[in-house]
Structures are given as C-alpha cells and as structure tokens.
C-alpha positions, 0 to 999 in steps of 0.5 A: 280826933272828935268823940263819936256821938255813940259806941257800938258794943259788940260782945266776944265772950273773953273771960279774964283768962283770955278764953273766948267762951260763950255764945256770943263768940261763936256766933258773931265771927265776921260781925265786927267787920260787918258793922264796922263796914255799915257804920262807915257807909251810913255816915254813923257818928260811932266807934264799934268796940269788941269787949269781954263777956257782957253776962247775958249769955242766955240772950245772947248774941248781945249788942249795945248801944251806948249813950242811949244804953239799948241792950240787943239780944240775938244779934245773929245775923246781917239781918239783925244787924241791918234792922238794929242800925236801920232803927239807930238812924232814925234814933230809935230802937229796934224793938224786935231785938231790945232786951228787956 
C-alpha cells in the first residue's frame, strides 16, 4: 500500500479517559464520512484520520492538513468542507477558514 501524499486531520475532542468532550465533537457528527467521501470522489492523494483533543477548542471545529501543516477553524459545515478541499486542489489554502 502507497503513502498518501497528505493527511486529513479531523479533531473529536477524545480525552485521555476516553471522554468525547469539546466543541469539536459535537459539531462534527457525520463529517468523517463526509470528507471521506469527497476525498475518494475528487481523486485526493490523502487518508482522513479522527484524533484526539487538537487544543484549540476556542477555534474550533479544527481541521488539519498535513504535510502543508494548514490548521482550520470552524469547519462546521459541508460548506466549509467544500471550500477547504476546493482550495486543497488547487494546492492552496482556503484563507476563509486558515487559523492564524
């Protein structure tokens, strides 16, 4: 199996005791699938991985696109998501959500 060329970071707020707490978990139900989904049907070269608490909860919902290491905040809706990967194929960021 091949590397992919990116990751796609999705934050669920789990904390070390196993407790799904933050904003981001309660505003991202169904988003894995989602981007998952929009990833395979736009060809993208990347694995969609959920991780624990990123620790910008005050920011959040919070995406991350790794090699580039571009940080979303307020990735709350397929909108966002549509625009953030719209940006992702043309290499660039989508400034609208980029934390700072």
């Amino acid at each position: 199996m091949a590397i992919p060329a990116r990751m796609i970071i999705v934050c669920q707020s789990f904390r070390v005791a196993g407790e799904s707490k933050g904003l981001c978990h309660k505003q991202t139900d169904g988003f894995l699938q989602y981007i998952e989904e929009e990833v395979l049907d736009r060809g993208l070269d990347a694995l969609v991985v959920a991780t624990s608490c990123l620790k910008q909860c005050e920011s959040g919902p919070i995406m991350v696109v790794q090699p580039e290491n571009w940080w979303f905040r307020g990735v709350n809706s397929e909108e966002a998501i549509d625009e953030i990967l719209d940006a992702l194929e043309e290499g660039e960021p989508a400034e609208d959500y980029l934390a700072a």
